[in-house]
N, C-alpha and C positions, 0 to 999 in steps of 0.2 A: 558779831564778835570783832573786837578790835583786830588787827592784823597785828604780826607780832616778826620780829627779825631778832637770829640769832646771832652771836658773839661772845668772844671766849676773853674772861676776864683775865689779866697779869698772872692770876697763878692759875691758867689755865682749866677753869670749873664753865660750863658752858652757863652762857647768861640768855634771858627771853627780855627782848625790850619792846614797851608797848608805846608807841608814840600816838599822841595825839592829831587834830587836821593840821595844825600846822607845821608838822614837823620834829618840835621838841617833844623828849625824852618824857612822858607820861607814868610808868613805871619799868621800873628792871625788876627783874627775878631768877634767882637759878632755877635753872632747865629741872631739877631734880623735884623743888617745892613746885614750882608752874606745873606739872608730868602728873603729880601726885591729886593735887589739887583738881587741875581738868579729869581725873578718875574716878574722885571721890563727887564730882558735880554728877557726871553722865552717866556712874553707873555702869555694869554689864549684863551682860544678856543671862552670867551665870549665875547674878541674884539672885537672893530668894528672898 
């Protein structure tokens, strides 16, 4: 999984940026769609 670093945009909503190997900005995401997202992939244990 790509590695990811946080940061808080101008009006203050927290951001996930995914950079690529050389450094540049790959994607950004709010923390809130990225959270959601990674839940809806993996799943919990309380599925059914």
């Amino acid at each position: 999984m790509a590695k990811r670093t946080t940061h808080r945009s101008s009006k203050g909503t927290k951001l996930y940026a995914v950079r690529d190997k050389s450094g540049k900005f790959k994607d950004i995401q709010t923390y809130k769609r990225a959270h959601s997202a990674d839940l809806r992939k993996k799943g919990t244990k309380g599925d059914k």
